[in-house]
C-alpha positions as CSV (number, residue, x, y, z in Angstrom):
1,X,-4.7,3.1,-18.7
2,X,-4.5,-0.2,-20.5
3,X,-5.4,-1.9,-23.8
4,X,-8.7,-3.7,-23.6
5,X,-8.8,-7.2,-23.8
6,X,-7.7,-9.9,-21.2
7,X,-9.4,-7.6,-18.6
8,X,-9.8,-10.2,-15.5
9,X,-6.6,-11.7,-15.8
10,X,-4.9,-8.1,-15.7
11,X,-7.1,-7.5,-12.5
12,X,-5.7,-11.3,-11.3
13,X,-2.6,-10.4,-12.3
14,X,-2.2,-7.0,-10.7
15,X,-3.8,-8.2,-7.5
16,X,-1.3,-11.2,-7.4
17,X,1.6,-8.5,-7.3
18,X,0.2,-6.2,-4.7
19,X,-0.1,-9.4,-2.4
20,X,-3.5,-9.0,-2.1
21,X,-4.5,-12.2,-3.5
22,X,-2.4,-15.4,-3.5
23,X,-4.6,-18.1,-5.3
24,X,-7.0,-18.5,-7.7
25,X,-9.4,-19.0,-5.3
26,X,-9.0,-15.7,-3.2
27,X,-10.7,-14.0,-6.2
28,X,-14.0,-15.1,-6.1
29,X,-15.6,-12.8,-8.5
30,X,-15.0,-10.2,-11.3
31,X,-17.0,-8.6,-13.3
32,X,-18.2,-5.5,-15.4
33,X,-19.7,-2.8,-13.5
34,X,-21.8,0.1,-14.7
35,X,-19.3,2.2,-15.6
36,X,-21.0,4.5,-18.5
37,X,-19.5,6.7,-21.3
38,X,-21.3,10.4,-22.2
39,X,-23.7,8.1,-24.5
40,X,-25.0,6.2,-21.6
41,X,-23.1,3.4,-23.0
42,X,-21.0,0.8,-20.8
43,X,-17.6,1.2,-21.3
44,X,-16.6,-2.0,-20.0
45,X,-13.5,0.0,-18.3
46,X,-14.5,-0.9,-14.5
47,X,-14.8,-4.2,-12.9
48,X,-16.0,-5.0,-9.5
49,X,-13.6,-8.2,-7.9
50,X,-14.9,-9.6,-5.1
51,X,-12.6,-11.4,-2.4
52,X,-12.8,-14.5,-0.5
53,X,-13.0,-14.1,3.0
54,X,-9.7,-14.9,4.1
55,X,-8.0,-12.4,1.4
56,X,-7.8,-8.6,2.2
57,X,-6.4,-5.1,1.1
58,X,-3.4,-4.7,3.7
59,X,-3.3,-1.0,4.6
60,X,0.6,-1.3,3.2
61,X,-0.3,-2.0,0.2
62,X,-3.3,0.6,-0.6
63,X,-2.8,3.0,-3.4
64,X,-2.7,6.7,-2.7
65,X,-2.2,7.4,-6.8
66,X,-4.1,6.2,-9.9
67,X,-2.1,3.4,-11.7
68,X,-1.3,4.2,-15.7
69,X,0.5,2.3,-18.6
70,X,3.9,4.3,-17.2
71,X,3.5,2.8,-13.4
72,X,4.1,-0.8,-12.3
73,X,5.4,0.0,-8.6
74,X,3.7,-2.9,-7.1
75,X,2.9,-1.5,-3.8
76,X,6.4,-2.0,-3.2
77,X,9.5,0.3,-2.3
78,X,12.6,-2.0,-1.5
79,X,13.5,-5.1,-2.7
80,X,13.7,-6.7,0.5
81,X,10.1,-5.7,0.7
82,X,9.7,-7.9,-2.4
83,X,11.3,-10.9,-1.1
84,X,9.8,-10.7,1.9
85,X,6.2,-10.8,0.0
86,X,7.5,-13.8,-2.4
87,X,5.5,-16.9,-2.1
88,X,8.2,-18.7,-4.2
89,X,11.7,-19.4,-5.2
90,X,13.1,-20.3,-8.5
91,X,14.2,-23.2,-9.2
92,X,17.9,-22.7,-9.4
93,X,18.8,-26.1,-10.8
94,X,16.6,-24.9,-13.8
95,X,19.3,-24.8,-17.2
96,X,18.3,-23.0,-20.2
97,X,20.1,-23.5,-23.9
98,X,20.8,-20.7,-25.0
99,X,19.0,-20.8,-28.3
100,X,16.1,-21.1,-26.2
101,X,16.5,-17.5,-25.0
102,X,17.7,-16.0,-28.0
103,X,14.6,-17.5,-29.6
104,X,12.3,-15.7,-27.5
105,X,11.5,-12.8,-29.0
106,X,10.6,-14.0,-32.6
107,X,8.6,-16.9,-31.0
108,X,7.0,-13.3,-28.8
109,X,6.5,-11.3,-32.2
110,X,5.3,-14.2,-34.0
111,X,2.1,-14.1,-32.0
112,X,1.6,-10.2,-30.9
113,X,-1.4,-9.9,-33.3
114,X,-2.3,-5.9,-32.1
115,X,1.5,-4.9,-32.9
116,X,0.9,-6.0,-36.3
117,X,-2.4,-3.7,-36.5
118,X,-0.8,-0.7,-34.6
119,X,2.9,-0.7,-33.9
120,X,2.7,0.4,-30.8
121,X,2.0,-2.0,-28.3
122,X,4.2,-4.7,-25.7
123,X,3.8,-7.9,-25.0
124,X,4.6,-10.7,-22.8
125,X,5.2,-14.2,-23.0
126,X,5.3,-17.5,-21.0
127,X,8.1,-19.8,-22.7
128,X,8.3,-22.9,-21.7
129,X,11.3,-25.3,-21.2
130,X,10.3,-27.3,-23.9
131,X,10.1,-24.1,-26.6
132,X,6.3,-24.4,-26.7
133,X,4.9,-20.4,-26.1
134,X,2.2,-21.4,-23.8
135,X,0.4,-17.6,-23.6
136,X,1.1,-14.2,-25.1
137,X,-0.6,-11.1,-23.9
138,X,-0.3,-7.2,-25.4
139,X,-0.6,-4.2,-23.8
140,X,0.1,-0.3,-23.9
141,X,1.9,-1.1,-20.4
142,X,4.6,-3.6,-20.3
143,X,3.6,-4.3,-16.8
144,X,0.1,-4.6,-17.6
145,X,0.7,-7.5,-20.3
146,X,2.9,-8.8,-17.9
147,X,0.2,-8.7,-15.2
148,X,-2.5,-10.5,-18.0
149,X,0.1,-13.3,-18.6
150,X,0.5,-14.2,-14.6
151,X,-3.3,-14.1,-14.6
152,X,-3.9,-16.4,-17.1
153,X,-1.3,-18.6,-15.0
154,X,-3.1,-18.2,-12.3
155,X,-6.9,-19.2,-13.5
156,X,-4.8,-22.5,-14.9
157,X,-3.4,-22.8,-11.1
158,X,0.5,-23.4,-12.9
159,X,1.9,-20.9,-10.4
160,X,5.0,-21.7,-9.8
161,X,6.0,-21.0,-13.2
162,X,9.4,-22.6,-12.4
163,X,9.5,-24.2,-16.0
164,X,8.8,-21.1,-17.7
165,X,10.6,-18.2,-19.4
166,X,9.2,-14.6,-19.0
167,X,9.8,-13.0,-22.4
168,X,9.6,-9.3,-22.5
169,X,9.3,-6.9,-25.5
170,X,10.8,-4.1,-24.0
171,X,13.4,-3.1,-20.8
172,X,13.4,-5.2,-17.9
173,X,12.4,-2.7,-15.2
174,X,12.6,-3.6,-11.6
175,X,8.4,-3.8,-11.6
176,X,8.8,-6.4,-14.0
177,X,11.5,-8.7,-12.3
178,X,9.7,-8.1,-9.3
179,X,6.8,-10.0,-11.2
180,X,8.7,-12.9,-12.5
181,X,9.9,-13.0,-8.8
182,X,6.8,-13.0,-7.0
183,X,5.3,-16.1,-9.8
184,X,8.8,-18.2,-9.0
185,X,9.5,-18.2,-12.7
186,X,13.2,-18.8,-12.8
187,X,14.5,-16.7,-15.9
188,X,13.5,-12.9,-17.9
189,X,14.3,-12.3,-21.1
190,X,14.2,-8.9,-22.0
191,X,15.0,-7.3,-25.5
192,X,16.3,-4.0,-24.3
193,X,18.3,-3.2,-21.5
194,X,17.5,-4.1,-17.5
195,X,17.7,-0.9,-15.1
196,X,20.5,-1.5,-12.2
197,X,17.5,-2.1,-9.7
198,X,16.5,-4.6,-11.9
199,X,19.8,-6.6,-12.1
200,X,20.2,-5.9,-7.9
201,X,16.6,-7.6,-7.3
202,X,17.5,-10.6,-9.9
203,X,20.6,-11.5,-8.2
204,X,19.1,-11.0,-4.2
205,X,16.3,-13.5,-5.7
206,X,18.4,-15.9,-7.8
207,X,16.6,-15.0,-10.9
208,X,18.5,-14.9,-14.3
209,X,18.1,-12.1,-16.2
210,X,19.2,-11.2,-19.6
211,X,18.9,-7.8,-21.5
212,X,19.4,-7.4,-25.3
213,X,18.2,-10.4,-26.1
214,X,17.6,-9.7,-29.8
């Protein structure tokens, strides 16, 4: 389950964090497929990707379960499965004012559109260094408008986001860090709390985390 809207860039996204893609270019295709509603209608809710041909579907990380808007697990089960799959490593010479971070999640509200029609949606956002919010993306799943943010990155070919700050609207769950870890981006900003796995993953990684960030 997900909110329309930003649709390839949650598949690029997604893909990214299952491994299964490293590049812009390993994606070579997406589009709508015929995926129909009870009127015959396209529902625009499936889309066909198709791979290079040096990119596959590891048999590790196929799904056995549907994904919703309440599961982010990456394909993943340890963290030393995550950094083992990570690409990239922050840039721990990166320094941060601290203004910066506590600025986050206005600069984040100030451009979640949906929440101001419904209430009820998260969002994600690409900070960078120099306080300019480069790309905000809303969602039903946190992971999911974290997933459209790191596929917009990746269409622009920025990854490594080592100038970046990943600003969050909610907690900062370990399927979140694990995100920021996999895209080399060197802080999260959360505005509620980080689970423990989160904070055991940030620190194996070098990531800096922050909860309650409001």
């Amino acid at each position: 389950m997900r909110t329309p809207g930003n649709d390839i860039d949650l598949v690029r996204g997604l893909l990214y964090s299952e491994r299964i893609i490293t590049e812009r270019a390993d994606m070579m295709l997406a589009c709508y497929c015929a995926g129909y509603d009870a009127d015959g209608v396209n529902s625009y809710n499936v889309l066909d990707v198709t791979l290079a041909s040096g990119a596959a579907v590891p048999a590790a990380v196929r799904r056995n379960v549907m994904t919703t808007s309440a599961c982010g697990i990456c394909g993943t089960t340890s963290i030393d499965q995550v950094l083992r799959g990570s690409v990239y490593e922050a840039d721990h010479e990166v320094r941060v004012a601290a203004e910066l971070v506590l600025s986050a999640p206005t600069r984040l509200r100030q451009q979640q559109r949906a929440f101001d029609r419904t209430g009820g949606l998260h969002a994600a956002g690409l900070l960078g260094l120099d306080s300019e919010m480069r790309c905000v993306r809303e969602d039903v799943g946190r992971h999911n408008a974290v997933d459209k943010v790191i596929g917009w990155a990746i269409e622009r070919q920025l990854l490594p986001l080592r100038q970046m700050i990943l600003a969050v609207s909610g907690r900062a769950s370990f399927e979140l860090t694990q995100k920021a870890v996999l895209a080399g981006i060197p802080v999260l900003a959360a505005v509620s709390a980080p689970s423990s796995l989160a904070a055991e993953l940030a620190e194996e990684a070098g990531l800096t985390l922050v909860g309650f960030v409001r």
